[in-house]
C-alpha positions as CSV (number, residue, x, y, z in Angstrom):
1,X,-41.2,7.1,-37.6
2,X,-42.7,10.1,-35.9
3,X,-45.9,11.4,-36.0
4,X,-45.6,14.1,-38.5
5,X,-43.7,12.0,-41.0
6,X,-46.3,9.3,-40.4
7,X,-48.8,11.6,-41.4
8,X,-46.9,12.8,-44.7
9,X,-46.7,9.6,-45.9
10,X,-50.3,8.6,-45.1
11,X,-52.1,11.3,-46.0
12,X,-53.0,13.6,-49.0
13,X,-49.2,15.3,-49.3
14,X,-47.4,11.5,-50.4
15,X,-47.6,12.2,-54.2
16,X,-45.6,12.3,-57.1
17,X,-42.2,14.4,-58.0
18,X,-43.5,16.0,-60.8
19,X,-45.8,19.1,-60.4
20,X,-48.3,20.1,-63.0
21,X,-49.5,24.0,-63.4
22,X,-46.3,25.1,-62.7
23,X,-42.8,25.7,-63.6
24,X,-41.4,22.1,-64.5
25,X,-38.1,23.4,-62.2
26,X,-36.7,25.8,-60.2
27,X,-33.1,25.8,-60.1
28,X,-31.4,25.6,-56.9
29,X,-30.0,29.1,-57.6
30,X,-33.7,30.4,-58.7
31,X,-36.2,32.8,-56.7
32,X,-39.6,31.5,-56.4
33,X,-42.2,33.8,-57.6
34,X,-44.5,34.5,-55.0
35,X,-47.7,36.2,-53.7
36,X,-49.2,36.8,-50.5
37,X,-53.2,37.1,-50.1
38,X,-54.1,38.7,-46.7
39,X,-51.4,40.5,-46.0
40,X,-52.7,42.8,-42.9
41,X,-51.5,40.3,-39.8
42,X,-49.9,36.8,-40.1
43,X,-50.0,36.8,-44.1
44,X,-47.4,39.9,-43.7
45,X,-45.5,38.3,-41.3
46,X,-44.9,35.0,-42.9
47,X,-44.0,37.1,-46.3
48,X,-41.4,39.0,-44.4
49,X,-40.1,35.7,-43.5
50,X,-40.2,34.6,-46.5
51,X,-38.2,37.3,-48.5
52,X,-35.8,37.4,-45.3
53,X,-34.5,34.0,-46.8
54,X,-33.7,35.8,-49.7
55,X,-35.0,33.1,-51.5
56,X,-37.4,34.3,-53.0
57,X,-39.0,37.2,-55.4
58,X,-42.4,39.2,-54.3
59,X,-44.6,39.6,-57.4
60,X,-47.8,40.1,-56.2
61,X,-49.7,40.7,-52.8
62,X,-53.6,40.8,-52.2
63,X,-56.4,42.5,-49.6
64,X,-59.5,43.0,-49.6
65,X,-58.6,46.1,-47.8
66,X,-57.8,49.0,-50.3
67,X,-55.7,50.6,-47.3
68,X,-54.2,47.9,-46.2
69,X,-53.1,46.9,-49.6
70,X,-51.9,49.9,-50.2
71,X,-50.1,50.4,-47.3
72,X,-48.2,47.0,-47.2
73,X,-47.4,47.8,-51.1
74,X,-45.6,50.8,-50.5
75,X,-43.7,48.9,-47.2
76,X,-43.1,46.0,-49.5
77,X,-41.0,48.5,-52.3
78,X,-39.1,50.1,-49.2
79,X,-38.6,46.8,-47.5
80,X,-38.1,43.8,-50.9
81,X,-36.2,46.5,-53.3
82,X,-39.6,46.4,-55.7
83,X,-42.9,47.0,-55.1
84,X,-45.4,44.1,-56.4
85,X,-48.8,44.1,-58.5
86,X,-51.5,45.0,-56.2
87,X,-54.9,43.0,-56.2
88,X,-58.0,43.3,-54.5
89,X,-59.5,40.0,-55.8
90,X,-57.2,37.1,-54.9
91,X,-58.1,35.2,-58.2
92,X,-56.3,38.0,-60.0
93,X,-53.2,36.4,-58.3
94,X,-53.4,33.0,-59.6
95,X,-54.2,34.0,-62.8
96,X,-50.4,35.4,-63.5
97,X,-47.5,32.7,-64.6
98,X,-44.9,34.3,-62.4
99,X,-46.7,32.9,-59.0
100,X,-45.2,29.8,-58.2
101,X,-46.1,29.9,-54.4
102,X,-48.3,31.6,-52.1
103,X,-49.1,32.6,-48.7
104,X,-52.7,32.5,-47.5
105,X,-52.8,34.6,-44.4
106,X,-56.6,35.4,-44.9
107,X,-58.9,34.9,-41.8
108,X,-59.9,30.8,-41.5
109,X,-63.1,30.6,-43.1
110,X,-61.2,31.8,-46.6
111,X,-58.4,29.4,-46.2
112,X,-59.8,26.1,-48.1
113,X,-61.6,28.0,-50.8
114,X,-58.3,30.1,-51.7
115,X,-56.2,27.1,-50.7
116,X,-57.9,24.7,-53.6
117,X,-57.9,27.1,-55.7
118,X,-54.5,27.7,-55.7
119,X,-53.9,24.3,-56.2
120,X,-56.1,24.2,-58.8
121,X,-54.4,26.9,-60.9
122,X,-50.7,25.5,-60.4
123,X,-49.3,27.1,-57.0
124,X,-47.9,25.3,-54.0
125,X,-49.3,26.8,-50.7
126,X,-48.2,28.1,-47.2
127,X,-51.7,28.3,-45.4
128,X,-51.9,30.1,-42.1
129,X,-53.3,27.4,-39.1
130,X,-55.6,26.8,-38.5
131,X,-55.7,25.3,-41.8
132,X,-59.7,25.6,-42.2
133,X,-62.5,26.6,-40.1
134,X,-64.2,22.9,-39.9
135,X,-63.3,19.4,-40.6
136,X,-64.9,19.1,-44.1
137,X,-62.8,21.9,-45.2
138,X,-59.2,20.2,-44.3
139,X,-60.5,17.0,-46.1
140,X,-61.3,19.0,-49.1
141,X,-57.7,20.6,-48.9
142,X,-56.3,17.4,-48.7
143,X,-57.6,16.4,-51.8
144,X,-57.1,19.3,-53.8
145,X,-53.8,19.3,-52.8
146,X,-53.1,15.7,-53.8
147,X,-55.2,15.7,-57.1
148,X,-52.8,18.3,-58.2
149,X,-49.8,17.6,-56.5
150,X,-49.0,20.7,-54.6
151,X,-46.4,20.9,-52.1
152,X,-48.1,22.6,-48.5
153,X,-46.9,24.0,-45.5
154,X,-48.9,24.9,-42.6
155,X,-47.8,28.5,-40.4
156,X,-47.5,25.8,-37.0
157,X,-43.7,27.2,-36.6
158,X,-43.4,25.4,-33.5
159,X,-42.7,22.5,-36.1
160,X,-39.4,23.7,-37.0
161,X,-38.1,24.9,-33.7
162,X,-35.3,23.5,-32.2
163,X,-36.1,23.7,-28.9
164,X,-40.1,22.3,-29.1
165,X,-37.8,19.2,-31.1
166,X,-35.9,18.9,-27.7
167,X,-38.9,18.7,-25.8
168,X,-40.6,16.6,-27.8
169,X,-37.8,14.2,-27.8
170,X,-37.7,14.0,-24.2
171,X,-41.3,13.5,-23.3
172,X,-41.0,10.2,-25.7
173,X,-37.6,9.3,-24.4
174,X,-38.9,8.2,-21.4
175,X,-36.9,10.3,-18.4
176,X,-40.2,11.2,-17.5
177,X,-41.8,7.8,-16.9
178,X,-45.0,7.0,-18.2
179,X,-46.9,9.9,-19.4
180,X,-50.9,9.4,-18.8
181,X,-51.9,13.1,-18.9
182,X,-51.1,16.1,-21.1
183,X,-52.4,19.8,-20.1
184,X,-52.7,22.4,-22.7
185,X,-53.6,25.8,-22.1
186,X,-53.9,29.2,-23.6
187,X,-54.8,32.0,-21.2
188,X,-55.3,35.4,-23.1
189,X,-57.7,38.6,-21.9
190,X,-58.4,39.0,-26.0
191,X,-60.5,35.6,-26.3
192,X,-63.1,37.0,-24.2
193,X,-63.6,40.0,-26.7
194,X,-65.0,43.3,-26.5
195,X,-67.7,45.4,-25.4
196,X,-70.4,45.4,-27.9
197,X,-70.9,47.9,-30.9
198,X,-73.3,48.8,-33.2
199,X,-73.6,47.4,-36.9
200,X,-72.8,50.5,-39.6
201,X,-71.5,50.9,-43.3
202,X,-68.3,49.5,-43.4
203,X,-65.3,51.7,-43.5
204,X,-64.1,53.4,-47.0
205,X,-61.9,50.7,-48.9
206,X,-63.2,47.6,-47.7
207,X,-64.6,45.1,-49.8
208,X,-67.0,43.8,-47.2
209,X,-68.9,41.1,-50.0
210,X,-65.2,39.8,-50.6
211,X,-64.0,40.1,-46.7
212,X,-67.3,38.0,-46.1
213,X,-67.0,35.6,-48.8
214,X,-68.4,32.6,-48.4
215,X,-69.4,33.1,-45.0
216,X,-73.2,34.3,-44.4
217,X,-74.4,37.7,-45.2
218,X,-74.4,39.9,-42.0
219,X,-74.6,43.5,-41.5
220,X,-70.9,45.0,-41.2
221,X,-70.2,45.3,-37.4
222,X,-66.7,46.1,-36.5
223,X,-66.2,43.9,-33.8
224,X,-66.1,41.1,-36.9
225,X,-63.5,42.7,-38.6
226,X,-59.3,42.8,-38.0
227,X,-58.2,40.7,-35.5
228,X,-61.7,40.0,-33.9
229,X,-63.0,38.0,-36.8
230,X,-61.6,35.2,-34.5
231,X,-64.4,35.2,-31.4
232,X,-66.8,34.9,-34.1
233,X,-68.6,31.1,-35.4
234,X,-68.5,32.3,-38.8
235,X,-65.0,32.9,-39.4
236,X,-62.7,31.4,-36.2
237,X,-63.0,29.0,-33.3
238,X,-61.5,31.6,-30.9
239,X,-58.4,30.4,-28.3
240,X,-59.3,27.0,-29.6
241,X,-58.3,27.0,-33.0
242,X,-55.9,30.1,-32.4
243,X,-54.0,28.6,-30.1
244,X,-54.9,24.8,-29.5
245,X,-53.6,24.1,-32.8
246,X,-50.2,25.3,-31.7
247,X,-50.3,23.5,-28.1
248,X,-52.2,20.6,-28.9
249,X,-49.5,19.9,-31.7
250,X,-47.0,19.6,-29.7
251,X,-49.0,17.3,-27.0
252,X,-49.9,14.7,-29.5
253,X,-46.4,14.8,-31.1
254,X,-45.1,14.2,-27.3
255,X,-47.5,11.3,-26.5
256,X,-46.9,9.9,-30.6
257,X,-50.2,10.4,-31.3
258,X,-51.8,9.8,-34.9
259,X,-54.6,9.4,-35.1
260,X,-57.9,10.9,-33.1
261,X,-59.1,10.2,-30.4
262,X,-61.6,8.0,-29.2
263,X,-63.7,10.1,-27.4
264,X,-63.9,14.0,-27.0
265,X,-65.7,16.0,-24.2
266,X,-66.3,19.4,-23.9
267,X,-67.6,22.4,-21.4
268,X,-67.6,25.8,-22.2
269,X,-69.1,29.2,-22.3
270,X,-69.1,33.0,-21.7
271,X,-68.4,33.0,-18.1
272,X,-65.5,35.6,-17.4
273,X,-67.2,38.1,-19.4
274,X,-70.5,37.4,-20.7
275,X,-71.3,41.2,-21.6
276,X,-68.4,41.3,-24.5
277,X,-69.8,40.7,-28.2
278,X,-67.8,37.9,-29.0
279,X,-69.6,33.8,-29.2
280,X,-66.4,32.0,-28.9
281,X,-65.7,31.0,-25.5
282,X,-63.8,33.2,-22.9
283,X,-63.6,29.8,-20.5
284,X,-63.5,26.3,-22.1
285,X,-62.2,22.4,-20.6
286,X,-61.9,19.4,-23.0
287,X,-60.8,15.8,-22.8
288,X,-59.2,14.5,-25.4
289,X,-59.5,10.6,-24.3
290,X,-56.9,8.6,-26.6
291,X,-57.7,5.2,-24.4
292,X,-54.1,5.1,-22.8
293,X,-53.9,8.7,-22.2
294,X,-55.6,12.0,-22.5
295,X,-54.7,15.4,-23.4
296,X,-56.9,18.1,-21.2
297,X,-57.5,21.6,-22.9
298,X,-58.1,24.8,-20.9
299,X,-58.7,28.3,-21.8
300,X,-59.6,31.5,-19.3
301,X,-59.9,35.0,-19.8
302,X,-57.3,35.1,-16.9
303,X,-53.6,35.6,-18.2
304,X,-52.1,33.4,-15.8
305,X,-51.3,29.4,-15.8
306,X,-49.7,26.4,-14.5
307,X,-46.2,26.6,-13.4
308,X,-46.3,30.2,-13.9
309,X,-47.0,30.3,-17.7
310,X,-50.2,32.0,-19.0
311,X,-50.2,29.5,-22.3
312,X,-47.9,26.0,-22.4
313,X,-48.1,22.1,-22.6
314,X,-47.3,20.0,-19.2
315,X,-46.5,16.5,-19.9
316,X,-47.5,14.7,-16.6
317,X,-45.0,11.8,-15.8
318,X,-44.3,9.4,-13.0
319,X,-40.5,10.9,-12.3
320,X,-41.5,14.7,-13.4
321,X,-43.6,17.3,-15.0
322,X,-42.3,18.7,-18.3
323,X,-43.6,22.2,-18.8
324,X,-43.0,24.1,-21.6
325,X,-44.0,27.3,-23.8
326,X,-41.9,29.5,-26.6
327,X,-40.4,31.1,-24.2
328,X,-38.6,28.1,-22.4
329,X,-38.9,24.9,-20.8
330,X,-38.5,23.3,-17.5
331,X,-38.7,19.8,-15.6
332,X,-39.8,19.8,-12.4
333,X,-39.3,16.5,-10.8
334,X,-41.3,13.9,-8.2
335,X,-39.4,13.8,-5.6
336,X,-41.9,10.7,-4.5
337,X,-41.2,9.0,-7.7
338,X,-40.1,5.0,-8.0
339,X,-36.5,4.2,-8.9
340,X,-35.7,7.6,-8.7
341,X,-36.9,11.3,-9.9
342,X,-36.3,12.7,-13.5
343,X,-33.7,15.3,-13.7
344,X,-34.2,19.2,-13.2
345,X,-33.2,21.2,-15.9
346,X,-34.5,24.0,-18.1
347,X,-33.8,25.1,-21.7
348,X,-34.5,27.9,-23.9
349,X,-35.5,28.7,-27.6
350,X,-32.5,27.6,-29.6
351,X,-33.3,29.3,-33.2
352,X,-36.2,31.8,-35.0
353,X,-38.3,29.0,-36.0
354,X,-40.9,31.6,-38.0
355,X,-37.9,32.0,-40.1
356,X,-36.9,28.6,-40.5
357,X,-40.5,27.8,-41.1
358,X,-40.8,29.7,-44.7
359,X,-37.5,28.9,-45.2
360,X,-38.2,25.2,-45.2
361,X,-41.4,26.4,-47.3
362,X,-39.7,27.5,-49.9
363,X,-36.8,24.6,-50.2
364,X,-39.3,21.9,-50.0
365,X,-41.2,24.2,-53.4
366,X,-37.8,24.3,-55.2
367,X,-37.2,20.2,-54.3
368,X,-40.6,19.2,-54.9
369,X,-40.5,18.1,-51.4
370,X,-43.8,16.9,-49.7
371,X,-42.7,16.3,-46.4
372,X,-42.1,19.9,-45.2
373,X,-41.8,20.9,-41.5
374,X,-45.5,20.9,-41.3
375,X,-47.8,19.0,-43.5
376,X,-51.2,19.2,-44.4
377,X,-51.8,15.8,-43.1
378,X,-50.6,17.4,-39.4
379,X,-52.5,20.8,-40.2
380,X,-55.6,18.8,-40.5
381,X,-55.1,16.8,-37.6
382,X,-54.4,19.7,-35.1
383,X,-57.2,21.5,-36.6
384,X,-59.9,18.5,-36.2
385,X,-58.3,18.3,-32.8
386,X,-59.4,21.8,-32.3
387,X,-62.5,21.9,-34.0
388,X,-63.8,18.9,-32.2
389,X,-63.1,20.5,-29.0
390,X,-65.1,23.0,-29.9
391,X,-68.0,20.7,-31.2
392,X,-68.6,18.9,-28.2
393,X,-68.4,22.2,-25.8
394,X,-71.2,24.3,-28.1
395,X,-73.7,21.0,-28.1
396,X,-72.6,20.2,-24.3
397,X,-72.1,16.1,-25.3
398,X,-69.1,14.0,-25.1
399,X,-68.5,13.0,-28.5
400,X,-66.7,10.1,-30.7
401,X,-65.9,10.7,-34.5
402,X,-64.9,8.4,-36.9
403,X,-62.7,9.8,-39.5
404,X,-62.9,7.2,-42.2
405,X,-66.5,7.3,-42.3
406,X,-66.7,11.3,-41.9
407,X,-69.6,10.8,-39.4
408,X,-69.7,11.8,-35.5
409,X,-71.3,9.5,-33.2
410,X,-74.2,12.3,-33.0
411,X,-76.7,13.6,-35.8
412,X,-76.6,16.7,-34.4
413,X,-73.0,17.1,-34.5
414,X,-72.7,16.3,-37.6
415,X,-74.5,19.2,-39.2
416,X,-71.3,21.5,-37.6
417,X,-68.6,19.1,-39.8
418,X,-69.2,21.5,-43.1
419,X,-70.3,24.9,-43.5
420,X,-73.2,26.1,-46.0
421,X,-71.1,28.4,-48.7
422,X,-73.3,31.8,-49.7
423,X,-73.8,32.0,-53.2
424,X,-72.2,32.0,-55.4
425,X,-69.6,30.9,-53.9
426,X,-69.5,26.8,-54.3
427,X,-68.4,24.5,-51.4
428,X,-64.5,23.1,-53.5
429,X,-65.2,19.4,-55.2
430,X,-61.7,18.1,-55.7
């Protein structure tokens, strides 16, 4: 069994056939009714895959941005054939009986309060990764999502690529020899942010209460807003959670990892360029110490990498390094290696996984299938992965968690596993 599909059927997503709230079937020949909520980035782009399948009908999209919204509307009717209701309040969507599914392509800190309460009103989900912007908040979208038997996806497309299978296969097949070490790394000039700008009204057609949410109240500044809301505690983790979910996916599902790791240490800070406005870190190292191997994270404001790839996954065996990225992978072997080194070869991308993603989105909604590409049993576990990372670099301590008991082996980390929601928004009880 591999990791992912020991994660389906342990966690939250193992439920029954039947799905309450919603329509009792969709025939194989039916479109799925379905909405999109944050529609200006990802949450278009994983609608556009989604009606690309032709699978589907777009009835509704929502923004809190009146020109987004309006915008993306008018592409919508040129690009679908009709143009869908238009909503500025996202509630407004699950309120309608023609939404079966929907896409939540908000920025992280809205993604378990409008994930459980989609569940809640009868819609099976595609959430955008990271899945949440802390641990408490994938537990609770477990449970919402069990309690009312929704089937998930998470927008981790490297889970239904091809190629990432291949390589995958091969670092467990054991050509490489014995793996001890993993390196991840995501090397992008945009993690380090931007110079800093004043706080002023916000721009005409933004609902800055709803874009905040449950996050704190904060003066509108717009290096928070599009795109940057990322660098910023609040709402993202920065290359962390952007990326590591992505790479560190594909690390633990090479070494057959399920379940955390034992320890986690961490070292971080604004060193490339402190002068930016961003909090996230521009540089950033963690150990991921599974206590028969580790997984070592990296992040720089410098676009360059190992084996000439600015992002990627290395799986460090005896005969040969595997390095890969999206674009292609490559073995490069020891030539000082025991009984011989492994094999140099090279692949490339062998179909559009973003496509095959939402396609397998929407067949596991019309099968009632649970087990799709990527689960929210794996979302949750890349995204701990990511936040505990994070964790342990902002308090500077090397860090164990226990996730049965919900409980670091630190007080003081423990007040970063779940955010304080502003009133009146309410923290979702499942």
């Amino acid at each position: 069994m591999d990791r992912r599909k020991f994660l389906a059927s342990a966690g939250a997503v193992a439920v029954s056939v039947t799905a309450g709230g919603a329509r009792a079937a969709i025939g194989a020949n039916d479109k799925i009714g379905l909405a999109a909520i944050g529609v200006r980035n990802m949450g278009w782009a994983d609608l556009s895959s989604a009606m690309a399948t032709n699978g589907a009908q777009l009835v509704a999209i929502a923004d809190v941005d009146k020109n987004v919204l309006e915008r993306r509307g008018a592409e919508a009717a040129k690009k679908f054939g009709s143009k869908p209701a238009l909503y500025s309040d996202y509630r407004k969507v699950l309120e309608r009986k023609d939404v079966d599914a929907v896409i939540i392509g908000t920025p992280d800190h809205w993604h378990c309060l409008q994930f459980c309460d989609a569940c809640a009103a009868g819609k099976d989900a595609y959430v955008e990764k990271p899945i949440a912007n802390s641990i408490a908040e994938c537990d609770a979208m477990e449970a919402f999502a069990k309690k009312y038997k929704r089937v998930a996806s998470v927008g981790q497309q490297q889970d239904s690529s091809k190629m990432w299978s291949r390589v995958i296969e091969m670092a467990r097949g054991g050509s490489l020899g014995k793996i001890a070490r993993v390196d991840v790394w995501a090397n992008f000039r945009y993690g380090a942010g931007y110079a800093p700008a004043a706080d002023s009204e916000p721009p005409e057609g933004l609902d800055y209460d709803m874009w905040l949410g449950p996050a704190p109240s904060r003066p509108f500044n717009p290096r928070r807003l599009h795109g940057l809301w990322r660098l910023f505690w609040d709402y993202g983790g920065g290359l962390m959670t952007d990326w590591g979910v992505h790479l560190l996916d594909m690390a633990a599902q090479g070494l057959g990892k399920t379940s955390l790791p034992r320890r986690v240490s961490g070292a971080g800070g604004k060193f490339a360029h402190p002068e930016t406005s961003s909090q996230t870190f521009d540089t950033l190292n963690v150990n991921y110490d599974f206590g028969d191997s580790s997984i070592a994270w990296s992040n720089t404001a410098v676009p360059v990498g190992f084996y000439g790839m600015s992002y990627g996954v290395a799986f460090n065996g005896e005969k040969g390094v595997l390095a890969a990225n999206r674009e292609g992978w490559k073995v490069i072997p020891n030539p000082d290696a025991k009984g011989g080194a492994a094999k140099a070869e090279s692949g490339k991308p062998e179909n559009n996984e973003h496509l095959d993603h939402l396609k397998d989105f929407l067949n596991s909604v019309r099968a009632r299938n649970f087990d799709t590409a990527c689960t929210l049993a794996n979302g949750a576990f890349c995204a701990k992965l990511a936040h505990l990372g994070n964790i342990s670099a902002r308090l500077g301590k090397t860090l164990s968690y226990d996730d049965a008991a919900k409980t670091f082996s630190d007080a003081e980390a423990d007040e970063y596993l779940k955010p304080r929601y502003r009133a009146p928004w309410k923290f979702p009880q499942a």
